[in-house]
C-alpha positions as CSV (number, residue, x, y, z in Angstrom):
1,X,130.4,190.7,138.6
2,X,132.7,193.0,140.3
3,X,131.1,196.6,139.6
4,X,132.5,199.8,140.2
5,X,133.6,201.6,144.0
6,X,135.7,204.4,146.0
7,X,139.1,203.7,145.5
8,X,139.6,206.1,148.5
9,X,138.1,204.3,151.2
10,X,139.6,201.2,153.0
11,X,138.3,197.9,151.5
12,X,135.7,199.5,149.1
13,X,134.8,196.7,146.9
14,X,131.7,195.0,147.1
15,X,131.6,191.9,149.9
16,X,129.6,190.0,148.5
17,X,130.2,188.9,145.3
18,X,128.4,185.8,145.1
19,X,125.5,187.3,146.3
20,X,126.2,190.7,144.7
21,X,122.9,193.4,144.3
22,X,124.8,197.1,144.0
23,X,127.1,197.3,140.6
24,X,128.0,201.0,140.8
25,X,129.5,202.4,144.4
26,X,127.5,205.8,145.6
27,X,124.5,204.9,142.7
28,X,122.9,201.5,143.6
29,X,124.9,200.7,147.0
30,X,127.1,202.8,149.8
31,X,130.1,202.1,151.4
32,X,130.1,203.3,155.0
33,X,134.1,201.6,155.4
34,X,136.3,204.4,155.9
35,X,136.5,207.0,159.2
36,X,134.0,207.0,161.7
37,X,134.0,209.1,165.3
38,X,134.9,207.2,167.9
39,X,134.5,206.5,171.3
40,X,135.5,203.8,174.0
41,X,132.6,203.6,176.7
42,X,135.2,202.1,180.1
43,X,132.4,202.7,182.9
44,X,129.1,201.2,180.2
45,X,127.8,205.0,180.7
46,X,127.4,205.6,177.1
47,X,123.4,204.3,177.1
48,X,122.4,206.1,179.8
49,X,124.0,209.7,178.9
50,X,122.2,208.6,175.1
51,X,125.3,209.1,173.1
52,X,123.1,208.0,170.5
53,X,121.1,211.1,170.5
54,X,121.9,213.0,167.3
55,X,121.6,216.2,169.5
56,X,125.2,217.7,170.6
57,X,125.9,217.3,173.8
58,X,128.3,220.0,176.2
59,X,131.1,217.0,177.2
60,X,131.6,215.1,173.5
61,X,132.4,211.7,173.8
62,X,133.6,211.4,170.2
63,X,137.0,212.3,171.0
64,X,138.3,209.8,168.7
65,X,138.1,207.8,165.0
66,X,139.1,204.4,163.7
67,X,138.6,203.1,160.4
68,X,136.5,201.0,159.7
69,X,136.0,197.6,159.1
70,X,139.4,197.1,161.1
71,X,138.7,195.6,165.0
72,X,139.7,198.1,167.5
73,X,142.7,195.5,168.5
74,X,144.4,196.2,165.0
75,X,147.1,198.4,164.1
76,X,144.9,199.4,160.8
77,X,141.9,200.7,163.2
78,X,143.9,203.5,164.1
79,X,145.9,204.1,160.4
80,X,149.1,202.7,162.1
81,X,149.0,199.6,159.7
82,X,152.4,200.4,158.6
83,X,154.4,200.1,161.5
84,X,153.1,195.9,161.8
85,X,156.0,193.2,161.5
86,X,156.4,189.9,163.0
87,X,156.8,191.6,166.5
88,X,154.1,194.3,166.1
89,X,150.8,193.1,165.8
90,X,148.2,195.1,167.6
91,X,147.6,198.3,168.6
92,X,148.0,199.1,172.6
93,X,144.8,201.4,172.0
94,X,142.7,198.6,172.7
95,X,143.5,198.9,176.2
96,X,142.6,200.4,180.0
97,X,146.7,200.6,180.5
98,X,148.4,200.6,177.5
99,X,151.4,201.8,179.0
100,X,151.6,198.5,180.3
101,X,151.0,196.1,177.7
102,X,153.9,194.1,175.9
103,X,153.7,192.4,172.7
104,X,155.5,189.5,172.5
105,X,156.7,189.1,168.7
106,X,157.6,185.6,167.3
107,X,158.2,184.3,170.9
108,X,154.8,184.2,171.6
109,X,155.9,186.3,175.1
110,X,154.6,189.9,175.8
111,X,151.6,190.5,178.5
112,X,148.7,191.6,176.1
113,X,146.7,188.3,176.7
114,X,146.3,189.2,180.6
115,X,146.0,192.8,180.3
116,X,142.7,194.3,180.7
117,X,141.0,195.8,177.1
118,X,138.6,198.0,176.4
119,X,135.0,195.9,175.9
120,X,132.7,198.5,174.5
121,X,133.5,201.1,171.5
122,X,130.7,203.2,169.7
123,X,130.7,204.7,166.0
124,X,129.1,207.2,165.1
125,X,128.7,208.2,161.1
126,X,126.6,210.8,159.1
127,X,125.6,209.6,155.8
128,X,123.2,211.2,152.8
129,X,121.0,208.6,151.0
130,X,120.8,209.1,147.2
131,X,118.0,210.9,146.2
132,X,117.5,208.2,143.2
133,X,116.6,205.3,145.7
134,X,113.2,207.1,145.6
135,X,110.6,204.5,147.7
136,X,112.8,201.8,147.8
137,X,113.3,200.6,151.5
138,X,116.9,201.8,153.3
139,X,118.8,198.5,154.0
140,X,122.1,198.9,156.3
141,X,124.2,195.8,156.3
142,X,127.0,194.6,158.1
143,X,129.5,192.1,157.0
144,X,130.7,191.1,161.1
145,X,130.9,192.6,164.3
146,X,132.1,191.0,167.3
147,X,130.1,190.4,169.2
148,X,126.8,192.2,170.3
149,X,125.6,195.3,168.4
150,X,123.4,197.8,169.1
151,X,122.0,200.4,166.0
152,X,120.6,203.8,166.2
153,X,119.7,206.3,163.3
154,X,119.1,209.7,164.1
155,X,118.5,208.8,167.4
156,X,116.2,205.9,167.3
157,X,117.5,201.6,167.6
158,X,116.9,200.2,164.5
159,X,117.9,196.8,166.1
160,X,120.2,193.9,167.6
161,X,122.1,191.7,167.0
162,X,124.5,189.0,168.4
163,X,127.2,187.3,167.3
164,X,131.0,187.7,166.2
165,X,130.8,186.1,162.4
166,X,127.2,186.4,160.6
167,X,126.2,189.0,158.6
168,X,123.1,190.8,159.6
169,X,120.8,194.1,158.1
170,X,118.5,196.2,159.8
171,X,115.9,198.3,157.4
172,X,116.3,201.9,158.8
173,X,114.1,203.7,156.0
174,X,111.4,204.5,159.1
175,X,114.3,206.0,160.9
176,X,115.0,208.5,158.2
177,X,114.4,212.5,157.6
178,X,113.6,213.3,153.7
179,X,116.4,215.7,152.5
180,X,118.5,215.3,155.6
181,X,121.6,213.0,156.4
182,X,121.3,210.4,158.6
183,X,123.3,209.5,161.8
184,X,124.3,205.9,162.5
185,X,125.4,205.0,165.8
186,X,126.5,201.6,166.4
187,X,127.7,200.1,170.0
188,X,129.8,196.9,170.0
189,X,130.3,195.2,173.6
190,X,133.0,192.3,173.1
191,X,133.1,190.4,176.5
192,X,136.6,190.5,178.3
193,X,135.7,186.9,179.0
194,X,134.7,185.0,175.8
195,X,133.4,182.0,177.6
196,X,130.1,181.3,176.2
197,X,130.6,183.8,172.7
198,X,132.2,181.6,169.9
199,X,135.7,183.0,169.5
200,X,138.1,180.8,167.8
201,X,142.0,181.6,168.1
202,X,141.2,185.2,169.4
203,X,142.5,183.4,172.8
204,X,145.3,181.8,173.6
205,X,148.8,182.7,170.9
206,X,146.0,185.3,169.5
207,X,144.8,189.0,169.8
208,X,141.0,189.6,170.3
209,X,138.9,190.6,167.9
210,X,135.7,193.4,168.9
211,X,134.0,195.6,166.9
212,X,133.1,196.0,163.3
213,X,135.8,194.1,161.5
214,X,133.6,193.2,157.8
215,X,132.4,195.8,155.6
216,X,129.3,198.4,156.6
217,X,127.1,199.2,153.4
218,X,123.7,201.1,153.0
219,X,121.7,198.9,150.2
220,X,118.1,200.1,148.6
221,X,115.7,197.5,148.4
222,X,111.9,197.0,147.3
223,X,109.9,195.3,150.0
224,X,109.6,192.0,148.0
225,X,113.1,190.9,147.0
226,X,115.8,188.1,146.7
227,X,117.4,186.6,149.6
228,X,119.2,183.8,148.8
229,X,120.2,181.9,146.4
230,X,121.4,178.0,146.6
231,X,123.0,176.2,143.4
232,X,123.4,172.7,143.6
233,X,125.8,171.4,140.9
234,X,125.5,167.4,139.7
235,X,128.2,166.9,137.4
236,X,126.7,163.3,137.1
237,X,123.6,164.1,135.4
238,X,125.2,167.8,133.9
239,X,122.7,170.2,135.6
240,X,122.6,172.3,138.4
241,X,119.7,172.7,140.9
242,X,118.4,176.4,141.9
243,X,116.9,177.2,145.2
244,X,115.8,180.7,145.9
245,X,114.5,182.3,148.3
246,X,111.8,185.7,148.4
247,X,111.1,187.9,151.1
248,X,107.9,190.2,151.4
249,X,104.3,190.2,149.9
250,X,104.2,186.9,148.1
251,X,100.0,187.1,148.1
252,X,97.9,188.5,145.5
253,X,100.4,189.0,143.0
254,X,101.4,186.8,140.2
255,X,106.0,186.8,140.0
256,X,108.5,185.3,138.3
257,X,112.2,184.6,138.2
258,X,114.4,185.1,135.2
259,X,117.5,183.8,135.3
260,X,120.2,183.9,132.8
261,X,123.1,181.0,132.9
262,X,126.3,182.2,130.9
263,X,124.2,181.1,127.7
264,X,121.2,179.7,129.2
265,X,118.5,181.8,130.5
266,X,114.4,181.3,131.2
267,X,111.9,182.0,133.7
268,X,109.9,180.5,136.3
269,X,107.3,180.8,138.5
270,X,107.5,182.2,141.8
271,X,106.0,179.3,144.2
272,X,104.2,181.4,147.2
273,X,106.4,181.1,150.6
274,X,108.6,178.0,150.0
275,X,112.1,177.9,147.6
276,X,111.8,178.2,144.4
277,X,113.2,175.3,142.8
278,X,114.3,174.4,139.7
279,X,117.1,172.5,137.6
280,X,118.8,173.8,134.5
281,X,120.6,171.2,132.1
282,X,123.8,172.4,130.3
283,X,124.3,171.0,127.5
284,X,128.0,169.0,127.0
285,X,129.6,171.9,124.6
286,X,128.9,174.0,127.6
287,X,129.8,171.6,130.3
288,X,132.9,173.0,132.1
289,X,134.0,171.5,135.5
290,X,135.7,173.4,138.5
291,X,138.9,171.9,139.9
292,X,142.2,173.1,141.1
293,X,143.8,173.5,137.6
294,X,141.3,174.7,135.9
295,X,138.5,176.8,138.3
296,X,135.7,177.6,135.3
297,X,132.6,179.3,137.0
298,X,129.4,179.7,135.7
299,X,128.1,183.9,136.1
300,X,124.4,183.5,137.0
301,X,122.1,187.0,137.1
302,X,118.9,186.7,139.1
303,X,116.0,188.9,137.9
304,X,112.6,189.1,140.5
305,X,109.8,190.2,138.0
306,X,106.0,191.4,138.8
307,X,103.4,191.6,136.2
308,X,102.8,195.0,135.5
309,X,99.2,196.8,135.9
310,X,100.2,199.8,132.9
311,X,103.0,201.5,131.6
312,X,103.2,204.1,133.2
313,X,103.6,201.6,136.6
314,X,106.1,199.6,134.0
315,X,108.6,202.6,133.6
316,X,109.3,205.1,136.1
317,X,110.5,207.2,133.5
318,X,107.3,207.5,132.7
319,X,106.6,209.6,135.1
320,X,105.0,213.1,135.2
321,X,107.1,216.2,136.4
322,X,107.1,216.6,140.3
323,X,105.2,213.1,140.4
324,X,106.9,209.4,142.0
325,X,106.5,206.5,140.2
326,X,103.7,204.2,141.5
327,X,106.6,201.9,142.6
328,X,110.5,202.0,142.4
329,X,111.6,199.6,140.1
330,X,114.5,199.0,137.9
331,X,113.5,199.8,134.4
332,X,112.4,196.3,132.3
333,X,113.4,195.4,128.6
334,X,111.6,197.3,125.6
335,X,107.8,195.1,125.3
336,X,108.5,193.7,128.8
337,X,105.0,194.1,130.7
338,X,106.8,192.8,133.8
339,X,108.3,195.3,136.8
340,X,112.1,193.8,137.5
341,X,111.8,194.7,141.0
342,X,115.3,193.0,142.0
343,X,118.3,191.3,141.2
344,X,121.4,189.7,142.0
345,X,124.1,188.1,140.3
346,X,125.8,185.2,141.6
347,X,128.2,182.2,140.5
348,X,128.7,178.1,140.7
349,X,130.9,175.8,140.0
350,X,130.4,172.2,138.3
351,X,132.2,170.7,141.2
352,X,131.8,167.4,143.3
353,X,133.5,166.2,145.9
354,X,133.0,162.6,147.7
355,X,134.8,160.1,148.8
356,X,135.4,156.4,147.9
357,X,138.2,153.6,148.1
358,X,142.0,154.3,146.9
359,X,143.0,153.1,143.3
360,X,144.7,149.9,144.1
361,X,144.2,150.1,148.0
362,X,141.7,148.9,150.3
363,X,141.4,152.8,152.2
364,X,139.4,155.5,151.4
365,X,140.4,158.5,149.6
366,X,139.3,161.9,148.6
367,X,137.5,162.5,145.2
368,X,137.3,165.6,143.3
369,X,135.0,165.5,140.1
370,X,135.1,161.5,140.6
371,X,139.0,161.7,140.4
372,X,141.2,161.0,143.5
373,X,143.2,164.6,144.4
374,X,146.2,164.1,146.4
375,X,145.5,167.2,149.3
376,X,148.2,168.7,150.1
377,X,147.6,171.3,152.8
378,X,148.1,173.6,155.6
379,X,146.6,175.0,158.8
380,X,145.5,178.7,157.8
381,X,144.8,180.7,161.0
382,X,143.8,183.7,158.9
383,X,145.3,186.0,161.3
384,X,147.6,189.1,160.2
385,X,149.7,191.9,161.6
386,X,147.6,194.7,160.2
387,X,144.5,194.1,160.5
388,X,144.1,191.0,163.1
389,X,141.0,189.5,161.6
390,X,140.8,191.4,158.4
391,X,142.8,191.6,155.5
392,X,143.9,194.9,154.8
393,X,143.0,195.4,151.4
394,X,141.2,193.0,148.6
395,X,144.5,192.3,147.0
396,X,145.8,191.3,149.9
397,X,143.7,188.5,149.8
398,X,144.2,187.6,146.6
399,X,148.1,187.8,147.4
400,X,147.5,185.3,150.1
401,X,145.3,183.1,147.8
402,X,148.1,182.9,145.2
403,X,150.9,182.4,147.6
404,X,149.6,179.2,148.9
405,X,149.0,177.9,145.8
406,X,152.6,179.0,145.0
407,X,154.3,177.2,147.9
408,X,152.9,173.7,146.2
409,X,149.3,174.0,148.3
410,X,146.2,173.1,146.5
411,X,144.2,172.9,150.2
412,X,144.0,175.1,153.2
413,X,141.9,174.3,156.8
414,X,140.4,177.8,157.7
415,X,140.4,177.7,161.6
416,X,137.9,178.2,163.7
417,X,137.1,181.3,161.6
418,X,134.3,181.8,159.4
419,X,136.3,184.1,157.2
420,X,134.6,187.3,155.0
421,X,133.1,186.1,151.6
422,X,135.6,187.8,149.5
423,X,138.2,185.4,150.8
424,X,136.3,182.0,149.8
425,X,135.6,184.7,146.3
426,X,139.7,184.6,145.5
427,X,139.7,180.8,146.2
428,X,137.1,180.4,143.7
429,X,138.7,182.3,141.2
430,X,141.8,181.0,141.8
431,X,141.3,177.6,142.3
432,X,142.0,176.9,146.0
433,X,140.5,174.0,148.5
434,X,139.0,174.8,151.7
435,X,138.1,173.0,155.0
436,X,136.2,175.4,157.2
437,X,136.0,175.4,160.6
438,X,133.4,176.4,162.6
439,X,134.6,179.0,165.5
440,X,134.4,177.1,168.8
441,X,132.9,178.4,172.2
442,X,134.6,178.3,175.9
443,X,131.9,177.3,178.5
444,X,129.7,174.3,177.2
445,X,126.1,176.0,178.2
446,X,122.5,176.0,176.7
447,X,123.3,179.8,175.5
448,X,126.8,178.6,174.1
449,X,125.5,175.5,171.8
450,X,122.3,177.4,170.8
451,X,124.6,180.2,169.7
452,X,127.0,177.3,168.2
453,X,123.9,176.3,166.1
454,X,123.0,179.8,165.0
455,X,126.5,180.3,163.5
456,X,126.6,176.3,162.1
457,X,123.0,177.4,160.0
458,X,124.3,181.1,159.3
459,X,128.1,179.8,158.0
460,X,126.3,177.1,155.9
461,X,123.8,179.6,154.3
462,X,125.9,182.4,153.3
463,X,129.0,180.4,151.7
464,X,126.5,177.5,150.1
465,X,127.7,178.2,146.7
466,X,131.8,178.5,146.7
467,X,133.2,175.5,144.9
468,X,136.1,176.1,146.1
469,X,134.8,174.7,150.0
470,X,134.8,171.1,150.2
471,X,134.5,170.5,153.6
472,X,133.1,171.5,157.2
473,X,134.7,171.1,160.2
474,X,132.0,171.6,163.4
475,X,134.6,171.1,166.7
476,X,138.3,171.9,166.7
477,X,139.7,168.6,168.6
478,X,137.4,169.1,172.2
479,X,137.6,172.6,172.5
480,X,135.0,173.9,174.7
481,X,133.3,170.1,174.9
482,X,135.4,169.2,178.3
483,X,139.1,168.7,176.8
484,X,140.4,165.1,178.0
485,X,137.1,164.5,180.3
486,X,134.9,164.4,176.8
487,X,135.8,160.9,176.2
488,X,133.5,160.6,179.2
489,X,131.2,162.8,179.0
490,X,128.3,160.4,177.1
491,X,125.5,163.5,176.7
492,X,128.0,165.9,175.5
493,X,128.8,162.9,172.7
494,X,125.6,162.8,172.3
495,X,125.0,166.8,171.2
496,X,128.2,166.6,168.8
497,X,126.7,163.7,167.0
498,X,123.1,165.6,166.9
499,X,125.8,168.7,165.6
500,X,127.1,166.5,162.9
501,X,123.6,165.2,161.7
502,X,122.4,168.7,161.3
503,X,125.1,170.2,159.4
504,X,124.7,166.7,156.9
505,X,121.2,167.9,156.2
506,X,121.8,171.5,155.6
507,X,124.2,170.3,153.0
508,X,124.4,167.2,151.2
509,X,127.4,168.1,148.9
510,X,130.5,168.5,151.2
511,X,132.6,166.1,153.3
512,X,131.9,166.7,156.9
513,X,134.2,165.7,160.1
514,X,133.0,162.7,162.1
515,X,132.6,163.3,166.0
516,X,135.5,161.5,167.7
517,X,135.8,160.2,171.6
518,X,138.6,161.3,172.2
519,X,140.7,164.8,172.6
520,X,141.1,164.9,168.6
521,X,138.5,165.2,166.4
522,X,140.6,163.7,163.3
523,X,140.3,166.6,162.4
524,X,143.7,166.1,159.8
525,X,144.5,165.6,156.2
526,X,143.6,162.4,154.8
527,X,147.1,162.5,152.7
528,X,149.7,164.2,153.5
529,X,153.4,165.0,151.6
530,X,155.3,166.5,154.3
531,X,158.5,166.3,152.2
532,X,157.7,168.2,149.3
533,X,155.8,171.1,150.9
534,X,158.9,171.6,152.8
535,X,161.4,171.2,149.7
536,X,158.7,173.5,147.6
537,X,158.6,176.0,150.7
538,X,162.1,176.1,150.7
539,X,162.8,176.5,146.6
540,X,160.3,179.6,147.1
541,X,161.4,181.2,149.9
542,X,164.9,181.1,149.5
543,X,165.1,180.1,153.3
544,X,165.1,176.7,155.6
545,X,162.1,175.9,158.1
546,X,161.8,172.7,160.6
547,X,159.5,171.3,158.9
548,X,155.2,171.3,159.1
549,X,153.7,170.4,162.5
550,X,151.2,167.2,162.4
551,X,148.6,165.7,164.6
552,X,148.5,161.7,163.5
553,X,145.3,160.8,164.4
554,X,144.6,157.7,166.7
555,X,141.8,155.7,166.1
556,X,140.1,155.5,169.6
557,X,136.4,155.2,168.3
558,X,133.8,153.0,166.3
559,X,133.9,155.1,163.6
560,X,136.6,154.3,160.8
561,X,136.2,157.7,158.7
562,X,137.5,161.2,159.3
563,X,135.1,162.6,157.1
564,X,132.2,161.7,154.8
């Protein structure tokens, strides 16, 4: 399900399209990407002198505007995304002196590591909400900001919210004026020091990323809806296990979930405050699996139903002149006495992944669908000149997809990023592998590993359902867990095995890496083919490279398996 949008706004296409609500841009959802007055807050005055108050005020702060969803680091923030090349990555607007920062190109030189940056930025936005949404609660969402946000509309915080990957929503319909736009104000403080804020490669070779740099989108929403979805796939037995989750009033009122399957379809029972479970069968004319070759997804819609008391509560077309419907709903089929008061529309794939011993050898080995796969890969840093952390437009991603599959890749490690949906979207599609990493932290603190756990549960969650991940990754080699020292530090050992025990129960399907006692945490390819990526690299680019960088992992612990 892809829907329809703004071509003339950056990034305007839906970002979550396995977990997709709006169809139609500007009807059923809005997206806020695009410009937005600006304004970097140097001295963290921009509280006190309330430059969230909707009133004007005699000395404007909103001297400038970025686009949005581009960090404020990126070239793209500030509509210079056509002057990035290998040597020009970021934009010296980020920073207290940017007369004085260098950018180092290829060489990895230049000063704008050191060089002091700006930590805080505020938006500012007007926006009119449709008048169609009726009573149906205001939802604003955002895709990512890094790192802590603070929202106002018209004036008063709708909420907070901290940390640099996970999306997060705030309900602003109490915030709101009948008839009148509303103001958004949003503040993003990105630490200079990352330290105990989960950060990645935004250190080190890398530029920073701070502010909004996912999509912003106003969503309407009854007060009893869909919030997730989980489909578990068991190619074994040729069904797939549904576990959905409802938010709101689940008391005194009997609901139901349709769901419709490419061919199959039925309805169950909403079951009070737990999931909702069930398991579909597919019958074997219908049984397609997803692999590399072949990437065959299953288009699922989701429909939330409520008995309905009459007709006239039924339809709200039904309505008389200059008089609301009873409740806003979406309109139900002809002889349906039951309100649809959501949906979403999602996707699987019949996939499996597991591993097991080598044809012929006594080692293990990767399986896909209960075949071995021979993974060839790379190290995808997900970075780019443009737009730092984001990809400047949705074919751009795709372009990136295709491309690795072009060079002779059929798996990528995603590192220390948990990337936007729409990425992990293409892969499915297309038929790409992922290992993903989750972004490590600086100082080893209680705030640091609780917010490590926050993002663990979060990353897990929202990306459930892509086929096309087969693995999680929780610690890049010992970053932030004491470098060489973690081979002695015992309680620190401890907390990466409790780490690796928790991500196993939140998901039962995927391969996950083993903690390790020394610097690495094998976190490599089980199989490798050095030689032909580089001959297939070469055939395709028309140029010659050194070769691929690899980390041989040394067994220096009991345990005997990368991943499992």
């Amino acid at each position: 399900m892809t829907g329809n949008h703004n071509t003339d706004i950056p990034r305007p296409e839906y970002p979550r399209p396995d977990f997709q609500r709006g169809t139609s841009e500007g009807i059923d959802w809005i997206c806020l990407n695009g410009t937005w007055e600006f304004a970097f807050d140097p001295d963290d005055t921009g509280e006190q002198n309330q430059w969230f108050d909707p009133k004007p005020t005699a000395e404007s702060p909103w001297t400038l505007q970025i686009q949005v969803p581009y960090p404020w680091e990126s070239l793209a923030a500030w509509g210079d995304e056509e002057q990035a090349d290998n040597a020009t990555y970021l934009s010296k607007n980020a920073y207290i002196t940017p007369e004085e920062v260098t950018c180092g190109g290829l060489e990895r030189g230049g000063n704008y590591r050191d060089q002091p940056r700006h930590t805080i930025g505020w938006y500012r936005k007007p926006v009119s909400i449709p008048e169609n949404w009726g009573n149906k609660r205001v939802i604003l969402k955002f895709g990512a900001v890094d790192w802590e946000t603070t929202v106002w509309v018209n004036g008063k915080m709708v909420g907070k919210h901290e940390n640099g990957y996970l999306p997060f929503e705030f309900d602003i319909t109490d915030a709101l004026t009948p008839g009148e736009p509303a103001r958004i104000v949003v503040r993003a403080y990105d630490a200079q020091d990352h330290g105990e804020q989960l950060a990645g490669k935004q250190i080190g070779w890398y530029e920073r990323t701070s502010g909004i740099w996912q999509s912003v989108y106003l969503e309407p929403r009854n007060e009893t809806y869909i919030a997730q979805c989980h489909i578990t796939p068991d190619i074994d037995n040729a069904s797939a296990t549904f576990a959905v989750k409802i938010n709101g009033n689940l008391k005194n009122t009997e609901r139901k979930l349709r769901w419709n399957c490419d061919e199959l379809g039925g309805t169950v029972e909403v079951s009070g405050e737990n999931d909702t479970q069930w398991t579909i069968n597919i019958p074997p004319d219908q049984l397609h699996l997803w692999d590399v070759d072949t990437p065959h997804l299953y288009h699922v819609t989701l429909e939330l139903l409520e008995e309905s008391a009459s007709k006239t509560e039924q339809d709200p077309n039904t309505a008389q002149p200059n008089q609301k419907p009873a409740r806003n709903v979406m309109e139900g089929s002809p002889g349906d006495h039951n309100l649809k008061i959501d949906r979403i529309f999602t996707y699987f794939g019949m996939r499996k992944v597991s591993i097991a011993k080598a044809p012929g050898g006594d080692y293990q080995y990767i399986y896909l669908n209960n075949r071995p796969i021979y993974l060839l890969g790379a190290l995808n840093q997900s970075f780019n000149p443009e737009g730092v952390y984001t990809f400047l437009t949705d074919e751009a991603i795709r372009r990136d997809v295709e491309r690795a599959k072009e060079f002779g890749f059929n798996f990528l490690r995603l590192h220390i990023k948990v990337d936007e949906p729409r990425l992990y979207y293409w892969a499915d599609k297309l038929g790409l592998l992922f290992m993903c990493d989750i972004p490590n932290f600086g100082d080893y603190t209680e705030k640091a590993k609780a917010r490590f756990v926050q993002t663990l549960r979060g990353n897990i969650a929202r990306d459930y359902n892509h086929p096309s991940i087969i693995s999680w990754c929780n610690f890049n080699e010992t970053w932030g867990l004491g470098g060489r020292e973690y081979k002695e530090m015992h309680e620190r050992q401890e907390w990466v095995r409790e780490m690796y025990h928790l991500a196993k129960s939140l998901d039962t399907t995927r391969l996950f890496v083993r903690p390790c006692r020394d610097r690495h945490q094998l976190v490599a390819f089980l199989h490798q083919r050095l030689r032909t990526s580089e001959r297939t690299y070469r055939q395709r680019c028309g140029r010659n490279i050194s070769g691929f960088n690899v980390q041989l992992c040394r067994w220096q612990c009991p345990e005997r398996c990368a991943v499992d």
